[in-house]
Rosetta silent file (secondary structure, phi, psi, omega in degrees, C-alpha in Angstrom):
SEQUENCE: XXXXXXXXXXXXXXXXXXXXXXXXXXXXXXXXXXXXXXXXXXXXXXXXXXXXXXXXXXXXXXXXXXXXXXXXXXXX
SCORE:     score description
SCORE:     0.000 S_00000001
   1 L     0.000  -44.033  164.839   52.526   -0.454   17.874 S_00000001
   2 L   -45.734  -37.667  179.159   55.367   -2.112   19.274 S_00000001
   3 L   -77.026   -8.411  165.105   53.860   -4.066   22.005 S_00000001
   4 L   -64.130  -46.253  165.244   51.723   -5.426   19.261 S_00000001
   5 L   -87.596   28.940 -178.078   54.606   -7.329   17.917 S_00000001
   6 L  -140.721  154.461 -151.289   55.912   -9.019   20.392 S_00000001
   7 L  -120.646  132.135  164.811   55.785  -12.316   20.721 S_00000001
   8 L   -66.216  173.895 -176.877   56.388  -14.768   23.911 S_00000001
   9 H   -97.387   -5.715  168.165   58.765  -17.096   24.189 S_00000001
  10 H   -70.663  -26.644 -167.117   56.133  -19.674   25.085 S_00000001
  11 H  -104.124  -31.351 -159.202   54.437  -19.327   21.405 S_00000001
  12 H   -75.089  -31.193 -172.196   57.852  -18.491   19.647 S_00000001
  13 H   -81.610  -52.277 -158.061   59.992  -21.438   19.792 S_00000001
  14 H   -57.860  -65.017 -163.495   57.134  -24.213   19.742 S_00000001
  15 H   -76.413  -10.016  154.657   56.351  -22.399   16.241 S_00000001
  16 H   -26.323  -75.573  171.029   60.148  -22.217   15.502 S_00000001
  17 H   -36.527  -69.201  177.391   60.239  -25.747   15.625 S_00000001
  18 H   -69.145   -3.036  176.291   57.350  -26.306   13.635 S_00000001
  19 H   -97.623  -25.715  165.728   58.179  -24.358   10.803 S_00000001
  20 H   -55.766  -63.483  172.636   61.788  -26.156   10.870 S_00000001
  21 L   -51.798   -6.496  165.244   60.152  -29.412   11.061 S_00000001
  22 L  -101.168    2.015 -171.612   58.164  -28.386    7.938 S_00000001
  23 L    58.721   47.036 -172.430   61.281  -27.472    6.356 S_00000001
  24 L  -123.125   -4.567  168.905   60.327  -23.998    5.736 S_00000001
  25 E  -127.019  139.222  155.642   63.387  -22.821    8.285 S_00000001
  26 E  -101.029 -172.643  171.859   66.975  -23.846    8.517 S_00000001
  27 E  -165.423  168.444 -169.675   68.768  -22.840   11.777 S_00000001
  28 E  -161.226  163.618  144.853   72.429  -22.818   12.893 S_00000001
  29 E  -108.910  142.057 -170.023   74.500  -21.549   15.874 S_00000001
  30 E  -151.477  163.876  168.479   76.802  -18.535   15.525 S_00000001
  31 E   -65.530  102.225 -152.417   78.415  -16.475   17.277 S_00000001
  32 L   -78.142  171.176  158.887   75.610  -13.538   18.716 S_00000001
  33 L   -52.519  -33.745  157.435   76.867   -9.840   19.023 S_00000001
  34 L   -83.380    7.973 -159.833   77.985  -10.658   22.564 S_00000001
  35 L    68.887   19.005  124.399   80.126  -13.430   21.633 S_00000001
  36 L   -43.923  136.571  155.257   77.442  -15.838   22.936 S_00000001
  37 E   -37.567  130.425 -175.141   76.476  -18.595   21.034 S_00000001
  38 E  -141.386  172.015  164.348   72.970  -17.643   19.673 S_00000001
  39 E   -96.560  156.632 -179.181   70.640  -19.831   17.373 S_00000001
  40 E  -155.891  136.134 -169.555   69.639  -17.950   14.017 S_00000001
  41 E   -87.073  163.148  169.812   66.878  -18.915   11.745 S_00000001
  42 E  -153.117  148.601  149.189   67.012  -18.453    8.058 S_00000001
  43 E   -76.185  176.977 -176.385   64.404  -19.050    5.785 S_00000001
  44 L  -131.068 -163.871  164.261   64.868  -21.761    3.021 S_00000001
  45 H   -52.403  -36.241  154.869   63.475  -22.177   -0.310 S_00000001
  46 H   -71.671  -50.416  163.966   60.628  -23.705    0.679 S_00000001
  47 H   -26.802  -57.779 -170.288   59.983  -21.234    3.595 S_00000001
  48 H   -55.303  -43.741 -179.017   60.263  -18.225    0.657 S_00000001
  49 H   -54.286  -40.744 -170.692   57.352  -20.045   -1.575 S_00000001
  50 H   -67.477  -58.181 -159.776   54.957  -20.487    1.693 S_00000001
  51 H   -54.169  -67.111 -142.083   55.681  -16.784    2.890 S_00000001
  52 H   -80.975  -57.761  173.182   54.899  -15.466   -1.006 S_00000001
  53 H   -46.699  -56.072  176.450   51.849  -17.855   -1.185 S_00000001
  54 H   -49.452  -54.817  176.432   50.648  -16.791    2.408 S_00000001
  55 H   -66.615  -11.403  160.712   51.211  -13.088    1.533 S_00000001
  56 H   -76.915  -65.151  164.711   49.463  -13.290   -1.603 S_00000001
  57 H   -48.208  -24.290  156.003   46.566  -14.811    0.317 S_00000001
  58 H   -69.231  -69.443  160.088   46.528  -12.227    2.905 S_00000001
  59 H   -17.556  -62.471 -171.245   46.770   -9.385    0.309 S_00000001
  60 H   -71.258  -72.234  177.659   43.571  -10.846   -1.209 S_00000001
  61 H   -24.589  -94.605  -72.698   41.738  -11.174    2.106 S_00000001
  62 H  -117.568  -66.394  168.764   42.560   -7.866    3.077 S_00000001
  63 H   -32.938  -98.651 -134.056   41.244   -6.083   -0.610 S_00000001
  64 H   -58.829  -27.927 -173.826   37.980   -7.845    0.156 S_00000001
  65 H   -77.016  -24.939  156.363   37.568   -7.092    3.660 S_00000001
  66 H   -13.836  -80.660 -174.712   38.560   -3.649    2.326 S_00000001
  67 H   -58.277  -56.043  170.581   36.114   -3.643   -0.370 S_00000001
  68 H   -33.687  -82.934 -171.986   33.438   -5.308    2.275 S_00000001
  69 H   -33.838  -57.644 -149.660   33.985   -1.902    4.814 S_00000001
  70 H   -68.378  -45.186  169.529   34.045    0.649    2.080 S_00000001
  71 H   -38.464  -86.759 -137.563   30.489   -1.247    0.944 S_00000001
  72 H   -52.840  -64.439 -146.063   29.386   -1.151    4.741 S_00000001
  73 H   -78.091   -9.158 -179.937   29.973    2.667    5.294 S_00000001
  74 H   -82.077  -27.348 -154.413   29.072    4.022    1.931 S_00000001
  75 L  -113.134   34.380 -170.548   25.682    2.503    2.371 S_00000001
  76 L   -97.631    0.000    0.000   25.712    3.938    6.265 S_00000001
């Protein structure tokens, strides 16, 4: 399951960027757990409303394709 989630660093920053540039992230540099400088994302107000829209849309998608299978296999 893990290796499922992980993401390169070739697709993560280019969408980093683009979700900042949509204003849907803020970012900052702090101080990381090694004392390195690190960058650190936050979402912002706008960011929560897209996530909560998106995840509402995904929720429904998911019931129908749900509903779809359950359809498919009852009638198997």
């Amino acid at each position: 399951m893990r290796e499922a989630l992980q993401v390169q660093q070739e697709s993560l920053y280019p969408a980093l960027h683009r979700l900042k540039f949509k204003k849907l992230l803020s970012a900052n540099w702090q101080p990381s757990e090694t004392g390195r400088e690190a960058k650190f994302y936050e979402l912002t107000a706008r960011g929560r409303a897209h996530l909560k829209a998106k995840s509402e849309n995904w929720k429904r998608l998911t019931d129908v394709m749900g509903l779809i299978l359950k359809e498919t296999v009852e009638g198997i």
